[in-house]
C-alpha positions in Angstrom: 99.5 78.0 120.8 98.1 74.7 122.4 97.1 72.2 120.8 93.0 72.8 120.9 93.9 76.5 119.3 95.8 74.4 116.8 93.0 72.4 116.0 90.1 75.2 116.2 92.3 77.3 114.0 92.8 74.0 111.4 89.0 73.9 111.5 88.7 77.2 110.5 91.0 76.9 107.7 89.4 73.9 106.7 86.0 75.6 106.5 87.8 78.1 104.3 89.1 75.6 102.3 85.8 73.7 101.9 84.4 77.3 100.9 86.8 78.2 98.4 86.4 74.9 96.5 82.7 75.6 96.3 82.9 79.9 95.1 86.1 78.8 92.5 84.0 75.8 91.1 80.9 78.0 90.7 83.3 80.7 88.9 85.1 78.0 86.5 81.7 76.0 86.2 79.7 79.9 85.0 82.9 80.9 82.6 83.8 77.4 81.3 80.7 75.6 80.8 77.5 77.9 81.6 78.3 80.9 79.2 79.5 78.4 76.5 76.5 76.7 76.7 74.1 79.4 77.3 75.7 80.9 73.8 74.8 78.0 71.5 71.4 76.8 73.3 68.2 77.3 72.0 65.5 79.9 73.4 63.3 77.3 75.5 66.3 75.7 76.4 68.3 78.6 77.3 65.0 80.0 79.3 64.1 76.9 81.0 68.3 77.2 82.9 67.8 80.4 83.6 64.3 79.6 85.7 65.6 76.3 87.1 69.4 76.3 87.5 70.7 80.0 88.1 68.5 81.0 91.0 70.5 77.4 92.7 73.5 78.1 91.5 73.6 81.8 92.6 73.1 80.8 96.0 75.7 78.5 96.1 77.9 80.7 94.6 76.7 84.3 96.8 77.0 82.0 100.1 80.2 79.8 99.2 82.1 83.6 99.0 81.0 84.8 102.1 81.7 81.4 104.1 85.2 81.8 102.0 85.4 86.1 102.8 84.5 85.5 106.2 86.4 82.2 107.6 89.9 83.9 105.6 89.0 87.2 107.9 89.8 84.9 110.9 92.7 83.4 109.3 94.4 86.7 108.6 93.5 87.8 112.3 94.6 85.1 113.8 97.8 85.6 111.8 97.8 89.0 113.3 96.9 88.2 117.2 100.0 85.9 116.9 102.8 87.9 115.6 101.0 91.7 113.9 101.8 92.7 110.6 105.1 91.2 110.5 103.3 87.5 110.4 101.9 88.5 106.7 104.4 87.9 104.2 104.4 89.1 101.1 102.3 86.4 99.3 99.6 85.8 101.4 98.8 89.6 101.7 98.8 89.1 97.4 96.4 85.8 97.8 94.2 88.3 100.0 94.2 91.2 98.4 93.2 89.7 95.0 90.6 87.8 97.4 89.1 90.8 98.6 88.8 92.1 95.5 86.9 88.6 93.7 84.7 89.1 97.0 83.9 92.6 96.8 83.1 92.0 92.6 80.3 89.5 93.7 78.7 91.2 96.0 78.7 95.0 94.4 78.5 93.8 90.4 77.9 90.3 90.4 74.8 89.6 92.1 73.2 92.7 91.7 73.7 92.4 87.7 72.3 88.8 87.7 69.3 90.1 89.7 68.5 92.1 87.1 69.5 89.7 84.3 67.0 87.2 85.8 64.2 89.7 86.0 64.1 89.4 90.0 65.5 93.6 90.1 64.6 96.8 87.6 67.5 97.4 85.4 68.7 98.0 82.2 69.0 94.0 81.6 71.7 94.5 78.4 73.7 96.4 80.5 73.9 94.7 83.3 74.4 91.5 81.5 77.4 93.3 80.0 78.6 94.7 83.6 78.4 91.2 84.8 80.3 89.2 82.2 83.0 91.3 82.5 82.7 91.1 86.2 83.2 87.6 85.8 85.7 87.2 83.3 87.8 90.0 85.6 87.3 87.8 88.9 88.5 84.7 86.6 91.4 86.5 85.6 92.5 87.2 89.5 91.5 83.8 90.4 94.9 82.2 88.5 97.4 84.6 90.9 95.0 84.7 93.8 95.6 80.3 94.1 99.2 80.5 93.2 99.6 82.9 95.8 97.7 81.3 98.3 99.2 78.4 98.2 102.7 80.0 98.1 102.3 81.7 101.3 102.9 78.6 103.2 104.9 76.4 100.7 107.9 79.4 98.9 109.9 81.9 101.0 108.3 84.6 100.8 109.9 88.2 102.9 107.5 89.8 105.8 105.1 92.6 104.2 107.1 95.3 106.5 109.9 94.1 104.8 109.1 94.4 101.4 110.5 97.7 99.5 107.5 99.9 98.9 108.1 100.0 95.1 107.1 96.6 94.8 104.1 97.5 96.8 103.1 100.8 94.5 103.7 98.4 91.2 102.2 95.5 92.0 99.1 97.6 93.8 99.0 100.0 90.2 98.8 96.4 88.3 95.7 95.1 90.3 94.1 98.1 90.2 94.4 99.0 86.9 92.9 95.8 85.7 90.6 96.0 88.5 89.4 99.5 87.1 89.2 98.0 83.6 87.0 95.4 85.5 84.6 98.0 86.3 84.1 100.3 83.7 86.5 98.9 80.7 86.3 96.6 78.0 86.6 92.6 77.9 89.4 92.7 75.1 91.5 89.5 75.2 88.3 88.9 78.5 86.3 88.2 75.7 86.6 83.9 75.7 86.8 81.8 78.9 90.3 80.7 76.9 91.4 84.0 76.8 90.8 85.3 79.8 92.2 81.6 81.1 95.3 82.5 79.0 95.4 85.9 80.5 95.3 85.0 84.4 98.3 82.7 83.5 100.0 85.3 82.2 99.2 87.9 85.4 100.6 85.4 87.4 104.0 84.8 86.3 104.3 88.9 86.0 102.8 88.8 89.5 105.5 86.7 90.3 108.3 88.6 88.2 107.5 91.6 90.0 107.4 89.9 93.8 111.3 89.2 93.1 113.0 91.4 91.2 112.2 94.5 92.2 
């Protein structure tokens, strides 16, 4: 690759990163500090941030996934114009997997729950305000793996995906989907506090981990 791919490929990685630090702040900023304070504030107070900040922060937060989604989608075929399948290793197929998935959350739950939540779409507004805070603690809980294995594509040895024995694939894919299911259509359970579900995506992530080396 010469050296003006090198650099129009950097660019494009750095748009992704510049992306990705916008969507992950908007996450930890709704879970940490937006549901803890919407919880405890009073009505007018609570009414006036839904009218004034959410419709902003939505945008920011719908538009900063998609410049994220779409800039990684070049990454990852770049990655495959250079060397096919075999230039995805094992972590970076995790980072974009879980990726996908925080993507696809927004755009299918998400947003079309907060529409409704806000009044701007017909709904049942309970239930979609339940629908989207597990949707959100869910994406919170990928989000601890997702950057660990992000970063660990480029920085930990990490084997080839054609490499890798399938059973590692089937666990690791049962794990993710499972709690990606629960995600959907389960429960929050230990979801239920930012802490917790903090605490939990920890936790994921050294099992992710476990299960990418010893099986």
């Amino acid at each position: 690759m010469g050296n003006g791919a090198a650099v129009y490929e950097y660019l494009v990685r750095w748009a992704h990163y510049a992306g990705g630090v916008m969507w992950l702040g908007s996450l930890f900023y709704l879970n940490f500090i937006q549901s803890e304070y919407l919880r405890v504030a009073t009505p007018d107070a609570r009414a006036d941030n839904v009218r004034k900040l959410m419709p902003n922060l939505l945008l920011w937060f719908r538009y900063s996934s998609l410049l994220t989604f779409f800039t990684g989608c070049v990454v990852l075929a770049i990655r495959w114009g250079n060397a096919g399948l075999a230039g995805w290793n094992l972590y970076m197929s995790l980072g974009s997997l879980l990726g996908i998935i925080l993507f696809i959350n927004i755009w299918a739950v998400t947003i079309p729950c907060w529409q409704i939540s806000l009044g701007r779409a017909s709904g049942d507004s309970a239930r979609a305000s339940a629908r989207l805070n597990l949707a959100a603690r869910t994406n919170l809980l990928f989000s601890g793996p997702m950057l660990f294995f992000m970063g660990a594509s480029s920085h930990l040895p990490s084997p080839s995906i054609v490499d890798v024995d399938v059973s590692t694939i089937v666990s690791l894919g049962f794990l993710v989907g499972l709690l990606e299911l629960n995600g959907l259509v389960g429960r929050l359970g230990p979801l239920a506090s930012p802490g917790g579900a903090a605490a939990c995506s920890i936790a994921l992530t050294f099992v992710m981990v476990l299960l990418s080396n010893t099986l």
